[in-house]
C-alpha positions as YAML, in Angstrom:
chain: A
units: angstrom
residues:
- id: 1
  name: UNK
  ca: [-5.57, 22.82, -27.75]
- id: 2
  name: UNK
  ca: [-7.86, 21.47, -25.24]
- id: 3
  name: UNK
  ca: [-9.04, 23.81, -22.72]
- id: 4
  name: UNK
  ca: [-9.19, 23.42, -19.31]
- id: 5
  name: UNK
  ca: [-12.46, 23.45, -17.72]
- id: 6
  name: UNK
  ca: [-13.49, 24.93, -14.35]
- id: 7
  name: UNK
  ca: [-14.42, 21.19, -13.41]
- id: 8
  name: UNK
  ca: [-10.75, 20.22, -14.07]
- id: 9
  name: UNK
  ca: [-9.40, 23.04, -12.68]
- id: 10
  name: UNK
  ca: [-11.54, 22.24, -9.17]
- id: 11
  name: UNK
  ca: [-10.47, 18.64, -9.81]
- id: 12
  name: UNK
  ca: [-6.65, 19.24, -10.53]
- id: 13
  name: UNK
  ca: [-5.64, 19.88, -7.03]
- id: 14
  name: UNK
  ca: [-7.19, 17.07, -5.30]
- id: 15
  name: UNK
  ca: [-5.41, 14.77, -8.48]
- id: 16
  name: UNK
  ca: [-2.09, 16.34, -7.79]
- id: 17
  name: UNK
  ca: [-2.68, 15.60, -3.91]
- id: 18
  name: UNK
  ca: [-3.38, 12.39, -4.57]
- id: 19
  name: UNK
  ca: [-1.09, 11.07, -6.69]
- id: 20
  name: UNK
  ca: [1.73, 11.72, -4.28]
- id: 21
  name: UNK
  ca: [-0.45, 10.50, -1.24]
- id: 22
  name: UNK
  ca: [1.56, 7.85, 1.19]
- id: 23
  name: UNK
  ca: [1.81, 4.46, -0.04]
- id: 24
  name: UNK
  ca: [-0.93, 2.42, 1.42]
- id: 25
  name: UNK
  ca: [1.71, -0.73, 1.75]
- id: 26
  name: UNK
  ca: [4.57, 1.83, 3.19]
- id: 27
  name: UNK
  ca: [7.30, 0.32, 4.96]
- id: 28
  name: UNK
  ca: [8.18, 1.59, 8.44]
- id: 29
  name: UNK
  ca: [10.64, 1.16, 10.81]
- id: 30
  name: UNK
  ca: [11.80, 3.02, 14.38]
- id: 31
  name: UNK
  ca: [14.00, 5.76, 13.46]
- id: 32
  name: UNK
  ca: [13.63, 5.58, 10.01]
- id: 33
  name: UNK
  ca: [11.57, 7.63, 7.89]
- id: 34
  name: UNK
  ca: [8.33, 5.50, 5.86]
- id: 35
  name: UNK
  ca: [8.49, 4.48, 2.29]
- id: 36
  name: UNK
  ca: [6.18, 6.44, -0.01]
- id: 37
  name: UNK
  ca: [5.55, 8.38, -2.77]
- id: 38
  name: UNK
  ca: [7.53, 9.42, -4.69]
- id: 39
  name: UNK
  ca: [9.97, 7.21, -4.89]
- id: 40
  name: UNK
  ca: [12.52, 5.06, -6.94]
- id: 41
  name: UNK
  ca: [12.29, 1.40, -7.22]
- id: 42
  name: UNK
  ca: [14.60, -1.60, -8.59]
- id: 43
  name: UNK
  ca: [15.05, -5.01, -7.67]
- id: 44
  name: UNK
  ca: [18.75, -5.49, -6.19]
- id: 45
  name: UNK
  ca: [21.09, -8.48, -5.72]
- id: 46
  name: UNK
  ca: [22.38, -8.50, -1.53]
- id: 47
  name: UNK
  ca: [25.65, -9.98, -0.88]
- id: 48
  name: UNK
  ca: [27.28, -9.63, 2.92]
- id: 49
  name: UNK
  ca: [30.82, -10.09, 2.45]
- id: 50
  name: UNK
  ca: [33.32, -10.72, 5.65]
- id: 51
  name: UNK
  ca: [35.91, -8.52, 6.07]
- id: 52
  name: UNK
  ca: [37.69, -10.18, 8.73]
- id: 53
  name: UNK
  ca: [36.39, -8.46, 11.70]
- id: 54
  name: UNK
  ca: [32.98, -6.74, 10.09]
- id: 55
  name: UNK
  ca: [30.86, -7.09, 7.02]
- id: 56
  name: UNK
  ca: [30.25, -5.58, 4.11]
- id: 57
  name: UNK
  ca: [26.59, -5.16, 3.15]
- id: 58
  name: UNK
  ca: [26.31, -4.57, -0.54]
- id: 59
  name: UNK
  ca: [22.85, -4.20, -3.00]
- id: 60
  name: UNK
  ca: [23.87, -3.86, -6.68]
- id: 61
  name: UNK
  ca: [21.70, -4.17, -9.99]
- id: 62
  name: UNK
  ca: [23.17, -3.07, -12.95]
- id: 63
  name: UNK
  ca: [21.42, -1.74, -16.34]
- id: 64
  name: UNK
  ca: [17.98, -3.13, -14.96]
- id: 65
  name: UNK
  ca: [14.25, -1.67, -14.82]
- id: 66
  name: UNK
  ca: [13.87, 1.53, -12.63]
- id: 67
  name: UNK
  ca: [10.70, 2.75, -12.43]
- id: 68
  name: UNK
  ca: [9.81, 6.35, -10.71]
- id: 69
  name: UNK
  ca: [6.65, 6.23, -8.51]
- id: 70
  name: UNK
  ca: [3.97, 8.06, -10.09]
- id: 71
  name: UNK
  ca: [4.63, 8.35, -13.47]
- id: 72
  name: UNK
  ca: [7.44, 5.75, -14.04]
- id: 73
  name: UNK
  ca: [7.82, 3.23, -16.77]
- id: 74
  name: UNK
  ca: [9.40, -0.13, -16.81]
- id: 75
  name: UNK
  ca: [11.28, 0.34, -19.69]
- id: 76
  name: UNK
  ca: [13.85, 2.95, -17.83]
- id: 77
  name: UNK
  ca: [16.46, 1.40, -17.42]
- id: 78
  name: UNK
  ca: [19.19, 2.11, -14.04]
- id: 79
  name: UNK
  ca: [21.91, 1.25, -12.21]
- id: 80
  name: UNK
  ca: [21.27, 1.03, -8.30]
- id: 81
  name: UNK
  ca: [24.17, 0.85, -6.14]
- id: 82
  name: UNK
  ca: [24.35, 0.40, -2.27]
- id: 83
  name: UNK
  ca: [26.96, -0.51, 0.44]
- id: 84
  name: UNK
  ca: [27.07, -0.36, 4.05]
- id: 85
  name: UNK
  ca: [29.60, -1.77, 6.70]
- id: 86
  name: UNK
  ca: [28.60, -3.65, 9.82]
- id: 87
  name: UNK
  ca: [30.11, -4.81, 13.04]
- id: 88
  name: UNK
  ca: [30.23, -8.85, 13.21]
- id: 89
  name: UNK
  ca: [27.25, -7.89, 16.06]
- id: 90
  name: UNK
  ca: [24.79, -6.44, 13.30]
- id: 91
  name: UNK
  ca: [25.52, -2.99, 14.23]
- id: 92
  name: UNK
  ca: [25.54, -0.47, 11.35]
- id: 93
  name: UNK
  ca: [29.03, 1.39, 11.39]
- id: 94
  name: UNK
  ca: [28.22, 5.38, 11.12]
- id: 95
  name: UNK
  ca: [28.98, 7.25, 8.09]
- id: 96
  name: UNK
  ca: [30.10, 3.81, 6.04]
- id: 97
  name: UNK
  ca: [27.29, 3.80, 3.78]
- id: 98
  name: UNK
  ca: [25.85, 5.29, 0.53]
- id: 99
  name: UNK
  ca: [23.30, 4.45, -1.76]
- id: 100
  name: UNK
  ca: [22.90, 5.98, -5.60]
- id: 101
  name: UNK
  ca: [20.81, 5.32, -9.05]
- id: 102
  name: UNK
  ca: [21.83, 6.77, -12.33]
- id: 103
  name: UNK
  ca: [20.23, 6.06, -15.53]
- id: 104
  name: UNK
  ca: [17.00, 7.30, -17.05]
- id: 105
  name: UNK
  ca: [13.48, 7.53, -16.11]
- id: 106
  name: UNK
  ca: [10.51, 9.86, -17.53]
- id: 107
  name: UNK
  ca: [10.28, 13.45, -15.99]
- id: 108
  name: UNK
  ca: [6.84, 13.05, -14.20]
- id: 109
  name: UNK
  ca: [3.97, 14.91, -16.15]
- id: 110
  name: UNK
  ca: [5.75, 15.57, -19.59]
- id: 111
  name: UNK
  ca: [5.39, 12.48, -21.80]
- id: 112
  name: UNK
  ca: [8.65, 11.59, -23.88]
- id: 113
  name: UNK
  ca: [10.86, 14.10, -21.33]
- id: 114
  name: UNK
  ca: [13.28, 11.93, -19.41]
- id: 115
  name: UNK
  ca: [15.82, 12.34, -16.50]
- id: 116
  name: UNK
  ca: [19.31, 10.78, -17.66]
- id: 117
  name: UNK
  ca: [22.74, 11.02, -15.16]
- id: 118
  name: UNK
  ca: [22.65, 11.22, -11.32]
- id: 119
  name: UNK
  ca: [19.16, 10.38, -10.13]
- id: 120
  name: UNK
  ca: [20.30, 9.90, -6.43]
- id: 121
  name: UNK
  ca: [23.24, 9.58, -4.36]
- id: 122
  name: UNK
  ca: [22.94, 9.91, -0.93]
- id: 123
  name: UNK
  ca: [24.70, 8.70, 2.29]
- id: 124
  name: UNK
  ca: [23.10, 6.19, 4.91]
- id: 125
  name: UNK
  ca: [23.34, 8.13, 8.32]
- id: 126
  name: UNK
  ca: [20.94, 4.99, 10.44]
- id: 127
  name: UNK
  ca: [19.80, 1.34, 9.92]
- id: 128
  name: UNK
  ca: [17.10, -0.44, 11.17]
- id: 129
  name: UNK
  ca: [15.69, -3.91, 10.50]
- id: 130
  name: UNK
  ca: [13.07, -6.18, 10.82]
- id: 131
  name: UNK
  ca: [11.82, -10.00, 9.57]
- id: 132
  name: UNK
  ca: [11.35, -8.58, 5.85]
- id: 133
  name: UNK
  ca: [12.80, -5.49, 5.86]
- id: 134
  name: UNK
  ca: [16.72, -3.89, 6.12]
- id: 135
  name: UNK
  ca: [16.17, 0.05, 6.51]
- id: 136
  name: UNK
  ca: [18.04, 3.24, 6.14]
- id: 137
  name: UNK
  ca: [17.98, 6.82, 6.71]
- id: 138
  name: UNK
  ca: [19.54, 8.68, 4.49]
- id: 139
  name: UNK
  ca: [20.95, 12.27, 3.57]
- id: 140
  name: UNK
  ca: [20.78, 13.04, 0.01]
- id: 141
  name: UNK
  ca: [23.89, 14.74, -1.35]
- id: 142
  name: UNK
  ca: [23.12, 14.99, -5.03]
- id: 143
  name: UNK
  ca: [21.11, 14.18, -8.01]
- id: 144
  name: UNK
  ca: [17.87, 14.48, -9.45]
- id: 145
  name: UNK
  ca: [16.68, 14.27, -6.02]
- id: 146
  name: UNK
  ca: [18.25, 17.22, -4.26]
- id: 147
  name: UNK
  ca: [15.61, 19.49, -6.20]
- id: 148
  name: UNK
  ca: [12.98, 18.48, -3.73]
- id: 149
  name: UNK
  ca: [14.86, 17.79, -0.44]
- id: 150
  name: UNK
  ca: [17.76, 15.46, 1.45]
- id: 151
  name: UNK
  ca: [16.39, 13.30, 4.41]
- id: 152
  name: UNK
  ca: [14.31, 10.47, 3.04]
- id: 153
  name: UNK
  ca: [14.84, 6.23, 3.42]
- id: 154
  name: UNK
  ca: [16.16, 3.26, 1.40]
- id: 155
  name: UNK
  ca: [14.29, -0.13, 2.32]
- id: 156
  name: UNK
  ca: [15.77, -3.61, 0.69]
- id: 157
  name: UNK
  ca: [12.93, -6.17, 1.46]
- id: 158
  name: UNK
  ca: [12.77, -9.78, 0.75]
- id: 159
  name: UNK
  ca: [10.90, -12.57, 2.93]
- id: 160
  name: UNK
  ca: [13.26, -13.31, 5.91]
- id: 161
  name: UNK
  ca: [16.18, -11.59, 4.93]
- id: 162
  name: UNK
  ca: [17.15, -10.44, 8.47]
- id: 163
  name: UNK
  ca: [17.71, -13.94, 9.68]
- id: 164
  name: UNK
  ca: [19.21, -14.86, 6.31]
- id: 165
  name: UNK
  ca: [21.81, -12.58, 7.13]
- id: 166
  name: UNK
  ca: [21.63, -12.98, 10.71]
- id: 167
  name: UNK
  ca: [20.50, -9.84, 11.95]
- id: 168
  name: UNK
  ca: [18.63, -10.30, 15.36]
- id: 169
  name: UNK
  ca: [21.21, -13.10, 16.35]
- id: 170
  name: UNK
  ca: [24.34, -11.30, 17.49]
- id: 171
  name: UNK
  ca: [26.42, -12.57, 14.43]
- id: 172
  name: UNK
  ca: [26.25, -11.97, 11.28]
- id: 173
  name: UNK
  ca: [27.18, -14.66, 8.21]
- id: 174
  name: UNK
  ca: [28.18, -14.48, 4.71]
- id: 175
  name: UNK
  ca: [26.30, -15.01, 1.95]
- id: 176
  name: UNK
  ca: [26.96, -18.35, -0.14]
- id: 177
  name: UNK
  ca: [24.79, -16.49, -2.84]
- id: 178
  name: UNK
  ca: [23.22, -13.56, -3.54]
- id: 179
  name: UNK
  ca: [19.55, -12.85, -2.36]
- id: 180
  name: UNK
  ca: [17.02, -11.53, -4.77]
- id: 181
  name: UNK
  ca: [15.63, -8.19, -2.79]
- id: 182
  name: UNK
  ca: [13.37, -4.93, -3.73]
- id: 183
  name: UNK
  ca: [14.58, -1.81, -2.74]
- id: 184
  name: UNK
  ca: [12.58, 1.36, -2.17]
- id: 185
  name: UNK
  ca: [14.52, 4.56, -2.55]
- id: 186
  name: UNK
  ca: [12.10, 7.83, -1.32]
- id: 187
  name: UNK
  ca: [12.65, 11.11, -2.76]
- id: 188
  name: UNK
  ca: [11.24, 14.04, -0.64]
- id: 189
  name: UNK
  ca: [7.93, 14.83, -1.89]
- id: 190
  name: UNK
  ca: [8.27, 18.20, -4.25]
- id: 191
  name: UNK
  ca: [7.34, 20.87, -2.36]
- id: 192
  name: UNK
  ca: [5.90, 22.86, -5.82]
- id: 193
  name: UNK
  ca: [3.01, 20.47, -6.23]
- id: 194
  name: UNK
  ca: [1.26, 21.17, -3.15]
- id: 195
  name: UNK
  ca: [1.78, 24.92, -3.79]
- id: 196
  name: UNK
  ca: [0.84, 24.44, -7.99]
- id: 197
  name: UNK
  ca: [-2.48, 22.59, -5.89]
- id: 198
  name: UNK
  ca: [-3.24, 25.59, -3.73]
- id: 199
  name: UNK
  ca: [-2.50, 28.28, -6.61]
- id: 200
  name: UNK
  ca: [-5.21, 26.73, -8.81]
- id: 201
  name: UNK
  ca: [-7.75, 26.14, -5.79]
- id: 202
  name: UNK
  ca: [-7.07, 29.88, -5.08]
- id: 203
  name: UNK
  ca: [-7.98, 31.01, -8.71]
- id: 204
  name: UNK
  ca: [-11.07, 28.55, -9.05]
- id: 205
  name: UNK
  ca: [-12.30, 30.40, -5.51]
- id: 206
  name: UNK
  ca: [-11.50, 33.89, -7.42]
- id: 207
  name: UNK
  ca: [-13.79, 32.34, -10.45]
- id: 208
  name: UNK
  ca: [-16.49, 31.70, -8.44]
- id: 209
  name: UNK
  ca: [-16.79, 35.32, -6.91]
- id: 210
  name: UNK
  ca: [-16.07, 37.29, -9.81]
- id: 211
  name: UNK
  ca: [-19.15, 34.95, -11.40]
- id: 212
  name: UNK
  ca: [-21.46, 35.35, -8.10]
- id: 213
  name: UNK
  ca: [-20.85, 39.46, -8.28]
- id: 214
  name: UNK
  ca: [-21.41, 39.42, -12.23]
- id: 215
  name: UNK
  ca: [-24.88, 37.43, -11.79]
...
């Protein structure tokens, strides 16, 4: 078994830091909290669907690649699942949406452990939008997710898909066919890594005295 040195151990908690850092390319949005890391992501198919009097906005893609950000693969495979109604304005209508994943993805840090079942379901409690980018807040009700936290953000982003949709115009419009979109699920980031970090930091600072008062 290989041993662990006191150069990885003074290296481990700046790697642990850094691989759940903020996303350099993070989307943000008023109100709603930035993409980052971790998160899920899939690609999704967006419909809006009239229901007479509002809209129905709805992201689906079924048995597809989900990969967990760090530490994901492309070959889990998900289901990713979100609706959300909307006055004919463009105004989100409170407490109508949800978002959730299910499938399998690897269990970050053990190779060959996987997650399998209810990897997120959450409801969307605000929406914001711009060019690119439809956002959400969300509250995370259960799932693989709920182990690190509950408020976190969905993003679905695909070049001009607000005014494909017609948000920003005061009316929104059906779609004749489904738009091709990422979406960006966040997870809160696990608490227990920054603490694992500051445990080992604290026994690499206990090496180093014990060896200064032996020499």
């Amino acid at each position: 078994m290989k041993r662990l040195t006191r150069k990885t151990l003074l290296c481990l908690p700046m790697l642990l830091n850094g691989a759940f850092a903020s996303n350099a390319n993070a989307i943000s949005l008023p109100g709603i909290p930035a993409s980052g890391l971790p998160d899920f992501t899939n690609s999704a198919q967006v419909n809006l669907f009239s229901l007479g009097t509002s809209f129905l906005l709805a992201a689906t893609n079924s048995g597809a690649a989900i990969t967990y950000n760090p530490g994901g693969s492309v070959d889990s495979t998900g289901n990713f699942l979100l609706t959300a109604q909307f006055s004919a304005g463009g105004a989100y209508v409170a407490n109508t949406g949800t978002v959730s994943i299910s499938g399998s993805t690897p269990y970050p840090g053990l190779p060959g452990v996987y997650i399998t079942g209810d990897l997120l379901t959450a409801k969307l409690t605000g929406f914001n939008f711009d060019a690119n980018d439809l956002g959400f807040s969300t509250s995370i009700t259960s799932g693989y997710a709920t182990l690190f936290g509950t408020q976190e953000s969905v993003y679905l982003s695909a070049n001009g898909i607000a005014a494909a949709l017609g948000f920003g115009t005061g009316s929104l419009h059906a779609t004749a066919n489904p738009l091709a979109a990422s979406a960006v699920t966040t997870v809160p980031l696990p608490a227990a890594v920054w603490l694992f970090g500051s445990a080992l930091a604290g026994l690499v600072s206990i090496g180093r005295r014990k060896q200064a008062a032996e020499g």
